[in-house]
N, C-alpha and C positions, 0 to 999 in steps of 0.2 A: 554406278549410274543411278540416279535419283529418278525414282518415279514421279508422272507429272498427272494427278490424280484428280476429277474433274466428279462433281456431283448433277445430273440432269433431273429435273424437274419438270414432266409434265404435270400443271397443278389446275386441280377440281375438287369442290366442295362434295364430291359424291366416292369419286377415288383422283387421287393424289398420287401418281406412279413414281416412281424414284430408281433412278440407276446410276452406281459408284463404277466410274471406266478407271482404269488405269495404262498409263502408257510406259512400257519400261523400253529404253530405246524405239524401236519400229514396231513392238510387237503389243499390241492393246487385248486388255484380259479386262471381263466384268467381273468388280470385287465381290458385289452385290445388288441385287437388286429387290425390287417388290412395289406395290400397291399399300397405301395407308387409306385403308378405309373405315371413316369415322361413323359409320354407320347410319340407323335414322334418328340420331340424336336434330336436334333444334340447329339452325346454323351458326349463331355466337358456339356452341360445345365442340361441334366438325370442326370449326374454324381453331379451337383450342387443341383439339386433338392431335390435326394436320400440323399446327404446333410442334407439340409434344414430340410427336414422331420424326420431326425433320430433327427438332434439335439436337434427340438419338444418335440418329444417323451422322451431323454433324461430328458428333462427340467421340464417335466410334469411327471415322475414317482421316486421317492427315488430308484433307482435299486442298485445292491451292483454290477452287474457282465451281462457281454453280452457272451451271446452263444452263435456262427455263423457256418455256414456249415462250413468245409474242402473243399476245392479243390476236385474232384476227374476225375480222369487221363482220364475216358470217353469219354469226351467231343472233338470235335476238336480243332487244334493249334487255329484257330482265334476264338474260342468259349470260349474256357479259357483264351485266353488273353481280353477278353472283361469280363469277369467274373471276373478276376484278377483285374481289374481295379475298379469293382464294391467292391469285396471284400477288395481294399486298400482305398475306400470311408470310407467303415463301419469300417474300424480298427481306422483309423484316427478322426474318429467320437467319437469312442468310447473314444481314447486315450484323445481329446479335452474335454471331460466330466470325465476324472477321473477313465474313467470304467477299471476295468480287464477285459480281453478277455481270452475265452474257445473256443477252436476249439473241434469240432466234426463231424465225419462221417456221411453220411448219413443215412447207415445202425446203426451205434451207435441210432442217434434219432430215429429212426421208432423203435428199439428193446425196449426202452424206454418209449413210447409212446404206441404202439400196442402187446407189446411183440415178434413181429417179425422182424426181419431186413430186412425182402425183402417185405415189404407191399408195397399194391400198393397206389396210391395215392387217389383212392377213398376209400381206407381202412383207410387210415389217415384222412380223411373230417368225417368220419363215428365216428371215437372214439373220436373226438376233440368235437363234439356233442354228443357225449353218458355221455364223462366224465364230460364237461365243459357247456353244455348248449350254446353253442357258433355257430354257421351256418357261416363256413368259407366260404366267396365268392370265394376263388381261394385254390386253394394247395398250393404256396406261405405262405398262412395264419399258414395253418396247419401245413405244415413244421416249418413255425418259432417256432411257440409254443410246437413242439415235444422237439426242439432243448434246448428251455427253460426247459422245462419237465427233458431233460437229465442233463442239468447241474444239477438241484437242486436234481435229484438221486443221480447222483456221488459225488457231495458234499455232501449228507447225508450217500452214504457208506464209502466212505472213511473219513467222519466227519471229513474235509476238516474243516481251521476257513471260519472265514467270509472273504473275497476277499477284502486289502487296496492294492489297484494299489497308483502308489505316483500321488497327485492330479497333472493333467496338469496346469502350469504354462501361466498366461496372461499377453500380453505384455501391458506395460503403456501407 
C-alpha cells in the first residue's frame, strides 16, 4: 500500500513550522517535523533561508501535496504583509518542487486535528503528543502538522486522487 504523504506549512518570517504526516492505509505517523527559524537576520536573508530549509525538507521526503495556513484578516496591515511575503516563499517553494498546494483555515486545522476549531495552542502541542508521540518545541510545529492532518482528511472524504501538480520545469 503506498503511502500518501502530505507536507504542512505553517509560514512566518520569524519561525516557519513544518510537519511531514504520513498516511499508510488508516493509520497517520508524523515523519518529521520542526521550526525553521531564520533568526534575526534582515528579511530578503529569513525570506532566503525559509527557502533553503523548505527546499531540504522537500528533497528529503516523497510528499504528493503541501498544506499551508490561509491568510487570515486578523492580523494588522504590516503584519500580513510581512506574512504574505513569507506565505509567497512557501508557495514558490512548493511550485519549484512539483508540489500541489492546499490552503486551509486556521480553524479548518485545529477542527481536524483536535476536533475543535477554536483550540488553543496549547491544546494543539497536547494532541500532536497524545496522537503522534512527537513533543513539539513551538506551536509553529503543531500547527504545521494539524495543517497536514487536514489535508489528508479532506482528501480521504472527499477521495480526492492523488495530487499531479505539472512538475516545475529547470532551466538549462
Amino acid at each position: 500500500m503506498r503511502a500518501v504523504v502530505v507536507v504542512g506549512i505553517d509560514p512566518g518570517t520569524q519561525r516557519c513550522g513544518y510537519g511531514v504526516v504520513a498516511r499508510v492505509g488508516s493509520r497517520l505517523e508524523v515523519v518529521e517535523s520542526g521550526v525553521l527559524v531564520p533568526g534575526g537576520q534582515p528579511l530578503p536573508h529569513r525570506l532566503a533561508s525559509i527557502l533553503e530549509g523548505l527546499e531540504a525538507i522537500f528533497a528529503r521526503v516523497r510528499a504528493e501535496a503541501v498544506a499551508v495556513e490561509s491568510v487570515f484578516s486578523g492580523v494588522s496591515p504590516r503584519s500580513a504583509l510581512v506574512l504574505g511575503q513569507a506565505r509567497g516563499v512557501v508557495l514558490a517553494g512548493a511550485a519549484r518542487a512539483g508540489l500541489a498546494v492546499f490552503e486551509y483555515a486556521p480553524a479548518q486545522a485545529k477542527l481536524a486535528l483536535t476536533g475543535n476549531g477554536l483550540a488553543e495552542k496549547s491544546q494543539m502541542m497536547r494532541m500532536v503528543r497524545a496522537l503522534f508521540g512527537v513533543e513539539p518545541g513551538l506551536a509553529d510545529e503543531a500547527d504545521a502538522i494539524a495543517l497536514a492532518v487536514c489535508h489528508i482528511s479532506q482528501r480521504a472524504r472527499r477521495r480526492l486522487p492523488p495530487a499531479r501538480p505539472s512538475r516545475a520545469r529547470k532551466s538549462a
